[in-house]
N, C-alpha and C positions, 0 to 999 in steps of 0.2 A: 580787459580786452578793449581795443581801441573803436571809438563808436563807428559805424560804416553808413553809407548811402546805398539805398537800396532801392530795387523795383522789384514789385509783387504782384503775380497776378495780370498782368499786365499784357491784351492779346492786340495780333493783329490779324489781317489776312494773308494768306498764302505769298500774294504779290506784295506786303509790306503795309498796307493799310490798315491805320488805325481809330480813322475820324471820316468824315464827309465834310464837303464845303458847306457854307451855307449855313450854319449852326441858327435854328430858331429855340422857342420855348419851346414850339410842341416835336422838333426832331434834336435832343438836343446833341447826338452825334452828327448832325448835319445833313444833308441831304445823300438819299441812297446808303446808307451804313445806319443797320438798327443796333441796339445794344443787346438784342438777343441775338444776334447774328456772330457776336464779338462773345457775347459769355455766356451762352446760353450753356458751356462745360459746366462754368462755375455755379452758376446759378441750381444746376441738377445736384450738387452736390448736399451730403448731409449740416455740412458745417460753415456756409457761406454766410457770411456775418448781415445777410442782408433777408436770411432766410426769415417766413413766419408763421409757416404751417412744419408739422412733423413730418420727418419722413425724410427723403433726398437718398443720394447713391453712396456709398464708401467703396475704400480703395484707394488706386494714384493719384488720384485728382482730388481725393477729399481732404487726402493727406496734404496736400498741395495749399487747399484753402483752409487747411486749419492755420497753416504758420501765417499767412497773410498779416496777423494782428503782432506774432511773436515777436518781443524783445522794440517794440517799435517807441518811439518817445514823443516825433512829430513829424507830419509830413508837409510835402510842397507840393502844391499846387498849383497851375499857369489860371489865369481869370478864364478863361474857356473853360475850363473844368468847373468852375463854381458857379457860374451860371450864362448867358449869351450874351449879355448886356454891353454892348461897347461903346466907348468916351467914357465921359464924365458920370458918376451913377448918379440916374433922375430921381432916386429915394434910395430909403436905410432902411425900409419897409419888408422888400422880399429877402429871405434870408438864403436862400441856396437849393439845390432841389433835393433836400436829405428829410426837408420835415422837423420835428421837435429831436428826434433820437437820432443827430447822425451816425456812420457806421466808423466814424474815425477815434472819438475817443481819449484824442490826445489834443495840444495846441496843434493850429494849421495856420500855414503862411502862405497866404493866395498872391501873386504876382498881380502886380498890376501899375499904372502910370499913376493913378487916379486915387487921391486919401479917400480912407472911409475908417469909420472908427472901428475897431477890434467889438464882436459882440460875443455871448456864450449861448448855446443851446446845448442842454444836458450837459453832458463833463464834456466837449469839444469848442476850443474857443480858437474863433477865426483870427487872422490877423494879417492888413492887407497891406503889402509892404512894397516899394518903390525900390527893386534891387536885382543887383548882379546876381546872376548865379551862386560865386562864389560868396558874397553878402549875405544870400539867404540860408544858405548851408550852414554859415555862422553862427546864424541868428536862430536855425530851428536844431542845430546841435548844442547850444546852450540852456536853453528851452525844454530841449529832451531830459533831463536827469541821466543821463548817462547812458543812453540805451540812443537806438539806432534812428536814423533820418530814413522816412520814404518818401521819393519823392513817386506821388500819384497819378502824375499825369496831367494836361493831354499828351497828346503825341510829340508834338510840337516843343514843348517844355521839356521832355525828356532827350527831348535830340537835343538842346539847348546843351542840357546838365552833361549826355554823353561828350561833345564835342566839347565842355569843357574840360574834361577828364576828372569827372566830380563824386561817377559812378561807379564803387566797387562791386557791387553785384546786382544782377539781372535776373529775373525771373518772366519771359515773354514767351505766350501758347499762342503759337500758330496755326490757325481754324483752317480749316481743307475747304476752304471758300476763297475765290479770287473776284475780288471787289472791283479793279479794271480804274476805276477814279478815285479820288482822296488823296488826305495825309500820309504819307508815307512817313515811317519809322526808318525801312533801308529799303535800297534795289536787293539786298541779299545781303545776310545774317554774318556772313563770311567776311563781310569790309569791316568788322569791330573784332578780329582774330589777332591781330597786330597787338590791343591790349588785351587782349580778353583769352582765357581757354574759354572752351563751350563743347558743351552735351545736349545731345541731342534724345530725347525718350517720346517714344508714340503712345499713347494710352489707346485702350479700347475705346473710345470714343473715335480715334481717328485726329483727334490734336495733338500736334508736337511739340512737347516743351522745350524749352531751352534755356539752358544754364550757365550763367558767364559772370565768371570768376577775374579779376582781376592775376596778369601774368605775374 
């Protein structure tokens, strides 16, 4: 089976928001947009790779965050995502906000202008690369052992990858909360139907997922 590009997991708000402006250490979704606000689905769930206590909900959504990790080889990441720091990096000191154990697991290629040497924590080794879109897909499908690219996010970097037409499929939960400012993902889910089929499923939570399949 031919490897694919994918997104998992991956929410916004009603109105298409995914981030806030403003990114510091201590908000690092940005100003006005919390990260329980964006996955507080995920996080209830029994099987979220980020989980540390027992216990969590099963069902559509747990099903949902089990596959998150499935068949994955390496992801991409934009430098807003690995941590806020912009220019030049002032040290090699802070490693990301994951801690010793990231939840990735596999090599990760962070976007960015600016060299920094590739490090390892646990089995996830970063690697921060000066590239296209289509460069880095290259780079983290070779990488991968055969099995699939994610790319992780932020917002910003996925709209990059869609508008390159890089992404065969989508996995994005729309929260029943309208953010009103921020990064937007779309004005409406409907402008990616051109390549895309797409399903729509509401769970008992009140999030809508959405599924999009390359035409």
């Amino acid at each position: 089976m031919a490897q694919r590009v994918r997104v998992h997991c991956m929410s916004v708000s009603r109105d298409g928001i995914g981030a806030g402006h403003d990114q510091t250490f201590e908000r690092p979704f940005g100003r006005a947009v919390t990260p329980q606000a964006l996955f507080e689905w995920i996080g209830a769930t029994a099987s979220w790779v980020n989980r540390t206590e027992e216990g969590g909900t099963r069902g559509f959504e747990d099903y949902i965050s089990r596959d998150f990790a499935h068949g994955i080889g390496a992801e991409i990441m934009g430098r807003n995502k690995f941590g806020p720091v912009r220019g030049p990096w002032p040290d090699h000191d802070w490693q990301g906000w994951w801690g010793d154990e990231p939840p990735f697991h596999t090599p990760v290629f962070v976007l960015t202008h600016h060299e920094r040497p590739s490090f390892s924590l646990s089995d996830t080794t970063f690697h921060f690369i000066n590239a296209t879109p289509q460069e880095a897909v290259e780079q983290a499908k070779a990488a991968a052992g055969g099995q699939d690219v994610r790319i992780g996010g932020g917002i910003s970097t996925l709209r990059e990858f869609i508008d390159a037409d890089l992404v065969d499929e989508m996995h994005i939960a729309v929260i029943p909360v309208e953010l009103g400012d921020g990064i937007r993902l779309w004005a409406s889910p409907d402008e990616l139907t051109d390549r895309y089929h797409l399903e729509r499923v509401r769970a008992s939570s009140g999030v809508e997922h959405h599924f999009f399949w390359r035409r």
